[in-house]
C-alpha positions in Angstrom: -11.4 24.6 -10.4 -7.8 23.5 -11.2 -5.4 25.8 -11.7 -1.4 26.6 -12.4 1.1 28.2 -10.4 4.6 28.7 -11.0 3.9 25.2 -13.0 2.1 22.9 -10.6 -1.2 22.2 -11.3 -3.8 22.5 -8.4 -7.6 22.5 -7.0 -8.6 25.5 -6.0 -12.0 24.9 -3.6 -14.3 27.9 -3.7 -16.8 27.1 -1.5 -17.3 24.2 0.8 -20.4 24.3 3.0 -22.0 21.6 5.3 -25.3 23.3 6.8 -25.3 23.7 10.8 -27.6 20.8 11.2 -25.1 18.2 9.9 -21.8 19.5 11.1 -19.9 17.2 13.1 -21.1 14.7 11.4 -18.0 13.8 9.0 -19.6 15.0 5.9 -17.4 18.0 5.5 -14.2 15.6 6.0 -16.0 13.0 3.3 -16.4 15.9 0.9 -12.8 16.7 1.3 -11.9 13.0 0.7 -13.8 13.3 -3.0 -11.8 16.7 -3.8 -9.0 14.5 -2.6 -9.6 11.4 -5.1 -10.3 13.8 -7.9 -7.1 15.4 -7.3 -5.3 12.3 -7.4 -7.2 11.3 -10.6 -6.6 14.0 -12.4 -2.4 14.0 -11.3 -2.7 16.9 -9.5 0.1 18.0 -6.6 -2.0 19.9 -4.3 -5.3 21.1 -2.8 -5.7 25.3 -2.4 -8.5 27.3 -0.7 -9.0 30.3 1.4 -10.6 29.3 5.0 -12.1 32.1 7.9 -10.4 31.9 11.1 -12.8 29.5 12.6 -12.3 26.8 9.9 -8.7 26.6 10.1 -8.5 23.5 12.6 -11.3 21.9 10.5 -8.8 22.1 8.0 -5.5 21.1 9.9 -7.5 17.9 11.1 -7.7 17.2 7.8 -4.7 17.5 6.5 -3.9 21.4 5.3 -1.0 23.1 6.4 -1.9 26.9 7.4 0.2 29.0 4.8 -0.9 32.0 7.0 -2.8 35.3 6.5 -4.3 35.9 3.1 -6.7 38.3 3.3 -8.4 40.3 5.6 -12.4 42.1 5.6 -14.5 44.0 7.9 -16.0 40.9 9.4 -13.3 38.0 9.1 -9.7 37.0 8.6 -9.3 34.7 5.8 -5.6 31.9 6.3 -4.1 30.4 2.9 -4.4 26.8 3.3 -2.5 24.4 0.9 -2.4 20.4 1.4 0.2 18.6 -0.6 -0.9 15.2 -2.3 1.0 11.7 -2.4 0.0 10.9 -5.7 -1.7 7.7 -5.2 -4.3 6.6 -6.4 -5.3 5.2 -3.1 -9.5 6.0 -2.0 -9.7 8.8 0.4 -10.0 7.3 4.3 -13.0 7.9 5.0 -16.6 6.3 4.4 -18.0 7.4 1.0 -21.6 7.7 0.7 -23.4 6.2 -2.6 -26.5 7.7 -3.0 -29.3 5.2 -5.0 -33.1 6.0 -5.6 -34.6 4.3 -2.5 -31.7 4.6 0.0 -28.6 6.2 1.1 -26.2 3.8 2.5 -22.6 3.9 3.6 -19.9 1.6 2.0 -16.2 1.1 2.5 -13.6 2.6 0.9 -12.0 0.3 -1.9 -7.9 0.3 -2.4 -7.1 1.2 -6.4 -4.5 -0.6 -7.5 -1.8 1.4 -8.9 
């Protein structure tokens, strides 16, 4: 959801899950890179979500910056995690996949003009 704080506009990702069959397998990092290009097409300054302990170098590989301890339950420890946007336009690095009726196939990023 976007939201506003202290007047920057953000994404805030509630959920992002990749089943434990397909980790590993880049499509957590290619659903980031579509949060990313919405981001960037709706002007936004930054990316926001909450991640458990285990997550956090998921995250870091991809770019967050560990803001530190949010909040804490009986069965994890959940880390602010914040990553700051260029502001270009530019397609996210990695592979995006375009799913069609009879196939899935990858394709390569294309640059967006400015």
């Amino acid at each position: 959801s976007v939201k506003k704080d202290r007047g920057v506009k953000y994404i805030s990702v509630h959920v992002l899950c990749v089943s434990a069959k397909a980790r590993r397998g880049g499509i957590g990092g290619e659903l980031l890179g579509e949060v990313e290009m919405l981001a960037n097409d709706l002007k936004l300054k930054n990316i926001r979500l909450s991640a458990i302990a285990n997550q956090v170098h998921f995250y870091t590989t991809n770019g967050f910056v560990n803001k530190g301890p949010e909040v804490e339950d009986e069965v994890n420890d959940y880390y602010f995690m914040e990553k700051i946007l260029t502001g270009g336009r530019r397609r996210a690095k990695t592979a995006r996949i375009r799913r069609t009726r009879q196939t899935t196939r990858r394709v390569r990023p294309r640059m967006v003009p400015r």
